[in-house]
DRENSE-206173 format. One line per 5 residues: number of its first residue (from 1); their letters; for each residue x, y, z of C-alpha. Coordinates in nm, 4 decimals, padded with zeros to 6 digits. Example, Ala and Ser with C-alpha at 12.3 -4.5 7.8 and 13.67 -1.06 7.14 Angstrom:
<atoms>
1	as	01.2300,-00.4500,00.7800 ~ 01.3670,-00.1060,00.7140
</atoms>
This chain:
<atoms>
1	xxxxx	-04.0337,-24.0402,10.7267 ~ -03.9842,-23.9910,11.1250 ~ -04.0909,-24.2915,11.3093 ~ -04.2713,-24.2285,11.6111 ~ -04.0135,-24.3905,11.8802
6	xxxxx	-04.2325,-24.3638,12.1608 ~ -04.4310,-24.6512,12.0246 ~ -04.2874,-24.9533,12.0844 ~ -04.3392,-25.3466,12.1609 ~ -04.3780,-25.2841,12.5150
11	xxxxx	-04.6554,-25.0457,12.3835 ~ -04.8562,-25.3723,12.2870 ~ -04.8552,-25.4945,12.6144 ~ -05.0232,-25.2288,12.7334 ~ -05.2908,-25.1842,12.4867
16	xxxxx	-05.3422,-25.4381,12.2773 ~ -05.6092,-25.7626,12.4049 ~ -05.3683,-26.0260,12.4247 ~ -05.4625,-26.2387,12.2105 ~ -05.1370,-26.2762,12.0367
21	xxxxx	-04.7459,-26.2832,12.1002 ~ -04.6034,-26.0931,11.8470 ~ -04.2161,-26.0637,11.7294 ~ -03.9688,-25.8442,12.0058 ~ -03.8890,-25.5798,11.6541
26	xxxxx	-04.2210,-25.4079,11.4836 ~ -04.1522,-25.3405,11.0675 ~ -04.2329,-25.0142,10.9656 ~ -04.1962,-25.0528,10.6174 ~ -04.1483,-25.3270,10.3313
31	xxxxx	-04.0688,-25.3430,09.9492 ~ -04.1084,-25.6068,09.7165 ~ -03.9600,-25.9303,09.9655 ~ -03.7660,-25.7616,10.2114 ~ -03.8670,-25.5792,10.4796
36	xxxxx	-03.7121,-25.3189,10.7692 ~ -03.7721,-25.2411,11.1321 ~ -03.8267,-24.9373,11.3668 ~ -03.4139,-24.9900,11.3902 ~ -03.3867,-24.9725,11.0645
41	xxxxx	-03.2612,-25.3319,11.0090 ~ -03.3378,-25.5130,10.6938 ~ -03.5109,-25.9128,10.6697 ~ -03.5916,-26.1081,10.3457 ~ -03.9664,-26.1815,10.4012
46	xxxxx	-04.0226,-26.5735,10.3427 ~ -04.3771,-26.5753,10.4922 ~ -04.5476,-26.3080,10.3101 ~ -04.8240,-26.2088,10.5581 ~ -04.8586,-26.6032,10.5673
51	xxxxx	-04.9980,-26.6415,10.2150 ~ -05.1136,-26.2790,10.1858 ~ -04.8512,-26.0720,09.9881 ~ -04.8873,-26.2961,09.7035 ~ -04.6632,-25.9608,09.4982
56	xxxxx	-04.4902,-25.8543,09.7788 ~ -04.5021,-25.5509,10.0171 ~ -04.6145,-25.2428,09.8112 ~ -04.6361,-25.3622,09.4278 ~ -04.6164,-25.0256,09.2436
61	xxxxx	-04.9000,-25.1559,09.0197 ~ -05.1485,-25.2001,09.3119 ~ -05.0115,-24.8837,09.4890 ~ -05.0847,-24.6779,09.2000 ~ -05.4055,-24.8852,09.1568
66	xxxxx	-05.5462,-24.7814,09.5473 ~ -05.4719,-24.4412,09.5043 ~ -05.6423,-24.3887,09.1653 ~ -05.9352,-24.5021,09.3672 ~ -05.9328,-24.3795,09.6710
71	xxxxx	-05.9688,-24.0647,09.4931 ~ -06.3125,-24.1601,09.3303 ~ -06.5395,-24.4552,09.5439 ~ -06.4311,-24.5818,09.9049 ~ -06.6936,-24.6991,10.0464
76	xxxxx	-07.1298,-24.6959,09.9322 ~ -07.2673,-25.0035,10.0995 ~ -07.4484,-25.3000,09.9727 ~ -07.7563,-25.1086,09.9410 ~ -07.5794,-25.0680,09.5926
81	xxxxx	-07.3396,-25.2255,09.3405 ~ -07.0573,-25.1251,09.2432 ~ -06.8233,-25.1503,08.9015 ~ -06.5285,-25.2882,09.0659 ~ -06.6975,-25.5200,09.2284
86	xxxxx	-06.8884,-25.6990,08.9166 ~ -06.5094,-25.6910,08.7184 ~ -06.3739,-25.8674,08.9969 ~ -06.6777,-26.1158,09.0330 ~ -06.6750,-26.1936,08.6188
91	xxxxx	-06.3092,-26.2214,08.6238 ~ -06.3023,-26.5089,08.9015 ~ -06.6064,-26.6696,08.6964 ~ -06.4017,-26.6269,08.4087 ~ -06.1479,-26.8369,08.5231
96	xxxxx	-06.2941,-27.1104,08.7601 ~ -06.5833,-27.3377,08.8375 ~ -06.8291,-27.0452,08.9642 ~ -07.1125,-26.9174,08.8801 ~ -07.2112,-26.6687,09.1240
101	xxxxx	-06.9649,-26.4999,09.3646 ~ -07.0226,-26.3392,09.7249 ~ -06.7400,-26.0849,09.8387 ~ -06.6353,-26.0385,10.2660 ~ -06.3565,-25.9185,10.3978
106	xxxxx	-06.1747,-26.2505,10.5153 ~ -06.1168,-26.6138,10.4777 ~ -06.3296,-26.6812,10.8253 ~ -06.6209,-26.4738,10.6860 ~ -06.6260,-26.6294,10.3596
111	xxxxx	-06.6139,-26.9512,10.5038 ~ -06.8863,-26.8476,10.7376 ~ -07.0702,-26.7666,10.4612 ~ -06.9979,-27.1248,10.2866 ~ -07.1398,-27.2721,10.5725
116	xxxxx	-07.4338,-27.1140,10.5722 ~ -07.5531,-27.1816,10.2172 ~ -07.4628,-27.5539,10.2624 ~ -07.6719,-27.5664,10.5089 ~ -07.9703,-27.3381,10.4027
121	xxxxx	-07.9052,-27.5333,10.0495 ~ -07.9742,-27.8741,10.2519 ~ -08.2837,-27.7468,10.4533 ~ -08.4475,-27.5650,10.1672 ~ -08.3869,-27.8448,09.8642
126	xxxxx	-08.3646,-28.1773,10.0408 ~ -08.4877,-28.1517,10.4787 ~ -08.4552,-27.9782,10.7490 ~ -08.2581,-28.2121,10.9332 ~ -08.0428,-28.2616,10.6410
131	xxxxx	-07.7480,-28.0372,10.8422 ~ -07.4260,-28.2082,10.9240 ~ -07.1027,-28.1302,10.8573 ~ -06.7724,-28.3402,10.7781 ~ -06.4781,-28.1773,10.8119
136	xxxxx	-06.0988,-28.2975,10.9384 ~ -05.8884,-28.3133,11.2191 ~ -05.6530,-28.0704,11.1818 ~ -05.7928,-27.8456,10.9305 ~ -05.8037,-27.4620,10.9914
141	xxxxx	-06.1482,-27.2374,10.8770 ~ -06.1105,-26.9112,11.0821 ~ -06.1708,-26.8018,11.3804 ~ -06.5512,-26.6940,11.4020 ~ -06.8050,-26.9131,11.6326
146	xxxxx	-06.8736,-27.1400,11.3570 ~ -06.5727,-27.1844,11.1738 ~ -06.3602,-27.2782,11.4681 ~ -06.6209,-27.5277,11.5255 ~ -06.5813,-27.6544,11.2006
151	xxxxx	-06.2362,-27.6359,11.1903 ~ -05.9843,-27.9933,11.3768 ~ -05.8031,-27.7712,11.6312 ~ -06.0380,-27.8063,11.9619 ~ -05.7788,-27.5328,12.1149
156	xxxxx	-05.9000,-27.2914,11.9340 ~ -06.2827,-27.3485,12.0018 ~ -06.2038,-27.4466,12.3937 ~ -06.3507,-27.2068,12.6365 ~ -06.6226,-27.0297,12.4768
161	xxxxx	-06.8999,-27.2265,12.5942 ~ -07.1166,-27.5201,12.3616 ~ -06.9841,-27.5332,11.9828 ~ -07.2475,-27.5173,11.6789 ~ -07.3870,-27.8710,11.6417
166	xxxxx	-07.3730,-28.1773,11.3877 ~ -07.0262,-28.1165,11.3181 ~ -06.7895,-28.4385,11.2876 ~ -06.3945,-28.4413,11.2190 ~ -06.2356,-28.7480,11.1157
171	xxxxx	-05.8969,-28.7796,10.9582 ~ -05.7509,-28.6325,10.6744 ~ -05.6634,-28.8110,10.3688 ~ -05.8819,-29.1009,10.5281 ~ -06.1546,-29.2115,10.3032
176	xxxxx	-06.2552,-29.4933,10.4838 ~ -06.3069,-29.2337,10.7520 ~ -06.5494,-29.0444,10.5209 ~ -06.7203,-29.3121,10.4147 ~ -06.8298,-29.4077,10.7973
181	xxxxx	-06.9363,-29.1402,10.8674 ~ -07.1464,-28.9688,10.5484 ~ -07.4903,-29.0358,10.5331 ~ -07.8446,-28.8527,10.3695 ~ -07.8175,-28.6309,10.6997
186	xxxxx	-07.4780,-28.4806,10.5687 ~ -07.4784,-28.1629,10.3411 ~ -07.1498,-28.0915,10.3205 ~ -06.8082,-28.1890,10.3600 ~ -06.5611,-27.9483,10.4069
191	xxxxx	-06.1945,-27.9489,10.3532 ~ -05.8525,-27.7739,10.2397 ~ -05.7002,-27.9586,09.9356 ~ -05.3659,-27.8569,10.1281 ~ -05.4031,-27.8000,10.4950
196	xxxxx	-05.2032,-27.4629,10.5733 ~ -05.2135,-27.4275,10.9633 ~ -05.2552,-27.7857,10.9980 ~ -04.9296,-27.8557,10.9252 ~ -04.8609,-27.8182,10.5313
201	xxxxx	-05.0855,-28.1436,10.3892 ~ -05.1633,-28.2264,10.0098 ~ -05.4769,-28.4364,10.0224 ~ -05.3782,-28.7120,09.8013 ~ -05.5849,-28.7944,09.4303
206	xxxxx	-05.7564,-29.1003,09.5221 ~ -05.8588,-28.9166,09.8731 ~ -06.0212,-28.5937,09.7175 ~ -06.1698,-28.7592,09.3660 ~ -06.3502,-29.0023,09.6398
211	xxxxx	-06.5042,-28.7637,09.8621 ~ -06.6490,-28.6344,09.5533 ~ -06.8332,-28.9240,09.5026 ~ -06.9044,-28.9734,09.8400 ~ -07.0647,-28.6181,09.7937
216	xxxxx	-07.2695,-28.6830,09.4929 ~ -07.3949,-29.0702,09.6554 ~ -07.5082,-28.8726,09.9430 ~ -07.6100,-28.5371,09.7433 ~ -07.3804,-28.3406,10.0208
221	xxxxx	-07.1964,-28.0781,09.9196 ~ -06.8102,-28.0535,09.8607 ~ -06.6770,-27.7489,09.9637 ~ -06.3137,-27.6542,09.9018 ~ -06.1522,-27.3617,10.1949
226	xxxxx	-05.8842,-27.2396,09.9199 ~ -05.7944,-26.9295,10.1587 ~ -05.4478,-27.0057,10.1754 ~ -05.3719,-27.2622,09.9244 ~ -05.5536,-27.0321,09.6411
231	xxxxx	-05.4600,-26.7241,09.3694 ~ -05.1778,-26.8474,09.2657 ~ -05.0270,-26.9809,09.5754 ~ -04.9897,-27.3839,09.4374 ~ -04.8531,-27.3317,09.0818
236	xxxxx	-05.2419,-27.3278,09.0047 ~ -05.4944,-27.0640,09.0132 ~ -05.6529,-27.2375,09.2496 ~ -05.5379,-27.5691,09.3897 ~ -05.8425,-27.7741,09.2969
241	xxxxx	-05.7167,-27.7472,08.9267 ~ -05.4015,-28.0220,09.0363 ~ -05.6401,-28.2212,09.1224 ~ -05.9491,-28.2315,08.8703 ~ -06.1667,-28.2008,09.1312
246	xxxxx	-06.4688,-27.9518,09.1096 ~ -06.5920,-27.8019,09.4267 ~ -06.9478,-27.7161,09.4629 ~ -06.8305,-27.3926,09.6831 ~ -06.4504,-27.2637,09.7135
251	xxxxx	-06.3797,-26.9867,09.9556 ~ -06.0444,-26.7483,09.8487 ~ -05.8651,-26.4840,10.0916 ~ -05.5630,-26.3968,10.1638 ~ -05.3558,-26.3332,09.8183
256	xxxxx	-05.6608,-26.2535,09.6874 ~ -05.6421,-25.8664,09.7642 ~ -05.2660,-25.8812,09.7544 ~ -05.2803,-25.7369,10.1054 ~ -05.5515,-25.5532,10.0952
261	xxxxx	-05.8738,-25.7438,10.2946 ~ -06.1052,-25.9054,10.0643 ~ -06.2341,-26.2546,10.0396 ~ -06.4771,-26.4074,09.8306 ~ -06.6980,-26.7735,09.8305
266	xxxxx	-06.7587,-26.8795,09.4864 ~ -06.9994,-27.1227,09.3956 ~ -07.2948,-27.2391,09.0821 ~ -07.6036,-27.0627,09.0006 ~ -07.8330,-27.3734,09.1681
271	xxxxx	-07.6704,-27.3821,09.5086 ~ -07.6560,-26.9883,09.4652 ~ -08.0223,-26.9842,09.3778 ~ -08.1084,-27.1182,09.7751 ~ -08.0277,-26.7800,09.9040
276	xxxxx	-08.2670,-26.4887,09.8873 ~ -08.2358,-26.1386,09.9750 ~ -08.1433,-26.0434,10.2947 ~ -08.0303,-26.4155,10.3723 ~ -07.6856,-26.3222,10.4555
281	xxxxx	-07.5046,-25.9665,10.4396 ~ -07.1888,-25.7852,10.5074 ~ -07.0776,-25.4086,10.5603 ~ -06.7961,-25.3908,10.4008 ~ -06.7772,-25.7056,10.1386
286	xxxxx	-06.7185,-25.6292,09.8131 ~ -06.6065,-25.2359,09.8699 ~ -06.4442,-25.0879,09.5807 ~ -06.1578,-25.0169,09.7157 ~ -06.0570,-25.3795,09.7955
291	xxxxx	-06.2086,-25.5289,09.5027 ~ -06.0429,-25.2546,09.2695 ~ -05.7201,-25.3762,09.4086 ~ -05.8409,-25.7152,09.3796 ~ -05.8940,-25.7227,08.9889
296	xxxxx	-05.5207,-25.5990,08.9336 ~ -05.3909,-25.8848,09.1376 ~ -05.5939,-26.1445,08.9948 ~ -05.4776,-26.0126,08.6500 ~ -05.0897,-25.9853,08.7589
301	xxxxx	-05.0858,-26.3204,08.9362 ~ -05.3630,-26.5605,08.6686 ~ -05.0540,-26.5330,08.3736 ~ -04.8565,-26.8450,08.2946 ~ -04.5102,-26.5866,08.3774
306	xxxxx	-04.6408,-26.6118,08.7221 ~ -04.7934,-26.9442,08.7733 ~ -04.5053,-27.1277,08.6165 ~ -04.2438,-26.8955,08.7911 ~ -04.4328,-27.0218,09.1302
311	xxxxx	-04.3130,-27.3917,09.0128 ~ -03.9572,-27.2886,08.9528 ~ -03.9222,-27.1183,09.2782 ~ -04.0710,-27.4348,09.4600 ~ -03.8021,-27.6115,09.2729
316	xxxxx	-03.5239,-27.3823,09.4169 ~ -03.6592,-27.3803,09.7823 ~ -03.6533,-27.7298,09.8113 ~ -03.2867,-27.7725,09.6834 ~ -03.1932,-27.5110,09.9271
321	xxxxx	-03.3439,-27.7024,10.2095 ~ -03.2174,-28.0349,10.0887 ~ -02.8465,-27.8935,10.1015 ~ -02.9099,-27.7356,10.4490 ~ -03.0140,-28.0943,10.5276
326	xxxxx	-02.7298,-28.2340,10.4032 ~ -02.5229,-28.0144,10.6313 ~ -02.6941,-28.0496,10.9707 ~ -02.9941,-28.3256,10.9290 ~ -03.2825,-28.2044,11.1010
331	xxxxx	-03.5064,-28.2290,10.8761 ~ -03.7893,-28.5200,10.8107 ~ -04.0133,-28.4287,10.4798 ~ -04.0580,-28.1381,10.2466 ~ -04.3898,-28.1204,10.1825
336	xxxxx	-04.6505,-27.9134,10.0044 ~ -04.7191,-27.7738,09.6273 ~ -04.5745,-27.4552,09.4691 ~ -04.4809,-27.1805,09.7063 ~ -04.6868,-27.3500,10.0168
341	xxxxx	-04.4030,-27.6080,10.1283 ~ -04.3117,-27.7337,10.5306 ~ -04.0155,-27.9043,10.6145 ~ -04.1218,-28.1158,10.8849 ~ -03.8379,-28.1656,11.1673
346	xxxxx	-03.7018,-28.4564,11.2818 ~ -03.8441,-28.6462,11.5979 ~ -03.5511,-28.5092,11.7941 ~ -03.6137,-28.1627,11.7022 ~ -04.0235,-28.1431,11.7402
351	xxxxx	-04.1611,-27.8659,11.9106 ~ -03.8778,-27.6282,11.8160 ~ -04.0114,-27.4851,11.5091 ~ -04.0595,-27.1162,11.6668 ~ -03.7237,-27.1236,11.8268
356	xxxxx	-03.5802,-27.2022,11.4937 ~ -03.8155,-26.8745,11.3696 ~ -03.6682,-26.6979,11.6414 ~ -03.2827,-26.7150,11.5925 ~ -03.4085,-26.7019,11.1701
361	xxxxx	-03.5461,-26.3377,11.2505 ~ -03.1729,-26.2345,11.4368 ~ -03.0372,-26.3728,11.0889 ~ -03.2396,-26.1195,10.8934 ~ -03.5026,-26.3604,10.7840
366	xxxxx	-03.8857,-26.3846,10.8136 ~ -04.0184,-26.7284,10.8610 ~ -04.3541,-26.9316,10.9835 ~ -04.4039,-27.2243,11.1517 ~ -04.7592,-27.4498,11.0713
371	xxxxx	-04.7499,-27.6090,11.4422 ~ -04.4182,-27.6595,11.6419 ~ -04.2629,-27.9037,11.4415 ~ -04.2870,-27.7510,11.1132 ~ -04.0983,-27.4810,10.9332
376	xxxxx	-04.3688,-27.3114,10.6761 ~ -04.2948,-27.1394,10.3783 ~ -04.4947,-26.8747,10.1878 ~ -04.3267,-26.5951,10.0362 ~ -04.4329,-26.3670,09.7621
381	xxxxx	-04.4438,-26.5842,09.4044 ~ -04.2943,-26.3418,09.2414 ~ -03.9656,-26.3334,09.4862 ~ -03.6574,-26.2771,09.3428 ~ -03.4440,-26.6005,09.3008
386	xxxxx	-03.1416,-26.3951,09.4374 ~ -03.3718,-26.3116,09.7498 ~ -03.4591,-26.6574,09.7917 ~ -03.0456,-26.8038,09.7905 ~ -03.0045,-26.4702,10.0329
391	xxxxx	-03.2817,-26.5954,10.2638 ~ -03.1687,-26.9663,10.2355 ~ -02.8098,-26.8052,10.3166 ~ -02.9352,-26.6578,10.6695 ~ -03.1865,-27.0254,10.7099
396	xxxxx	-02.8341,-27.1772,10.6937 ~ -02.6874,-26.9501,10.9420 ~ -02.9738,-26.9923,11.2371 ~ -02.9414,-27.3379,11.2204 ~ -02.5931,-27.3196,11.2607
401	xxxxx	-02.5914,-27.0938,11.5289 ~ -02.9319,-27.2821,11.6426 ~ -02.7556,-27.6209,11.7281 ~ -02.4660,-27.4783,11.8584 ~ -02.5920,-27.2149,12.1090
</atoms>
């Protein structure tokens, strides 16, 4: 294949809203966990679309999988159904909490969508001034009107005029926080049993079984944002299944599709039942092209192969970072569950994560950051455990050459 060399990164200065700072190099193509640029050099992918390529960059299966249908159903609307989109709904029933799913394209519209019914559930079953919502400093929902209003991070909502009202943060892991707070005007509280973005975060047991009680004292609903932290991701299906802790709505993105846009809220047949037709919609949600895709993933990634491969990789990460600790100390805390872990720098070191990222990449490694004082860590669960000691390898080597530029 001839790459087009008049495209460039200096081309997305020119037309692209700038709305992001992207990497100086621009990958052209990737396979399994490594990737390579326009130049033709090669990186071992540790961040996986953060979260996304839950089976890597072009999985023959789901290749093979797109094509077959892109040759019969793209695209028909919601004015009908569609086969692969009831398989993919019953096979997430199957294997969860839910009753009743509703497919979008991603995280922020399902969790749009979550919003919504918690609210129209409140309104329509208890009273109409039964609207606020708890959620947590920190936390991360998407980047649509309403869930950056939900979400902890007033950066991200700054500038855009009034937010969405009756929304209160308080801190994470704080119950006593909670239970200030939560009253009969609350309908839901709203949380990720691992805050991603936010900087890598377990909730702990006693923190997530008592918001659930809080939530059934107060008959507000508990709604789990599993965008990141879901399919697969913690060890788990879904992470709520460390904890047993049932959600009354769970949102899932990301690895969902294995890269290919889907997302999907999940939640009972009573909450369901507060939504009518024409309540809520989407265009695209639940195309069979994405939800096609979708079913294969789900099936590749819900086996115990996987999900207990996800726990032995953990395992080997965090070895690999202790040693590299060992060697050059910078680190503070691993933290995190499965293949969703942060190492957490040292009070000298904070807000260096990206430059840490940035001498990584010259090393031939793809990395995150989950603020500017964490290193974050999501590659594909099925990585190879010789790609993982090759990526630690090049880690090693841009912290080396990282403290002694």
């Amino acid at each position: 294949m001839i790459e087009n060399k008049a495209i460039n990164r200096n081309t997305y200065d020119q037309v692209m809203l700038p709305i992001y700072a992207p990497a100086n190099f621009i990958p052209v193509r990737g396979q399994g966990s490594r990737l390579w640029d326009q130049q033709g050099k090669e990186y071992v992918d540790f961040a996986g679309g953060i979260a996304v390529l839950a089976l890597g960059h072009c999985h023959p299966v789901l290749v093979n999988t797109l094509k077959q249908q892109s040759e019969k159903l793209w695209h028909i609307s919601n004015i009908f159904t569609n086969e692969p989109a009831l398989t993919l709904a019953q096979k997430l029933i199957d294997a969860t909490f839910a009753q009743k799913v509703f497919f979008a394209n991603s995280g922020a519209e399902a969790n749009e969508a979550a919003f919504k019914l918690a609210r129209r559930y409140a309104i329509t079953r208890h009273h109409p001034t039964k609207t606020r919502i708890i959620a947590f400093h920190q936390a991360f929902h998407g980047r649509t009107f309403f869930t950056v209003s939900v979400g902890g991070q007033p950066k991200y909502a700054e500038g855009f005029g009034p937010n969405p009202a009756d929304i209160v943060h308080v801190p994470f892991n704080d119950l006593d926080a909670v239970r200030a707070v939560i009253d009969d005007r609350t309908c839901a509280v709203v949380l990720e049993p691992i805050q991603g973005e936010g900087g890598v975060t377990p909730a702990t047991m006693e923190f997530l079984h008592g918001v659930r009680e809080l939530c059934d004292k107060h008959q507000a609903l508990l709604i789990f944002d599993e965008v990141q932290s879901g399919v697969g991701r913690t060890g788990k299906l879904y992470a709520y299944q460390h904890y047993g802790v049932q959600p009354d709505i769970l949102t899932t993105a990301k690895a969902l599709g294995g890269g290919f846009p889907i997302s999907a809220m999940l939640t009972t047949d009573a909450i369901a039942a507060a939504m009518e037709t024409g309540a809520h919609g989407t265009t695209y949600g639940g195309n069979p092209l994405a939800c096609t895709v979708g079913c294969v993933a789900l099936d590749i990634i819900n086996t115990p192969e996987v999900l207990m491969g996800v726990e032995k990789r953990h395992d080997m990460v965090i070895q690999a970072l202790e040693k590299i600790d060992q060697k050059y100390g910078i680190f503070q805390e691993f933290r995190g569950k499965g293949l969703l872990i942060g190492a957490v720098l040292k009070a000298e070191y904070q807000g260096k994560a990206k430059e840490i990222l940035q001498q990584a990449a010259e090393q031939g490694l793809i990395l995150l950051s989950a603020g500017d004082s964490i290193l974050r860590f999501t590659p594909s669960l099925i990585i190879s455990e010789d790609e993982i000691t090759e990526g630690m390898m090049r880690l090693d080597m841009a912290i080396s050459r990282w403290l002694n530029k």
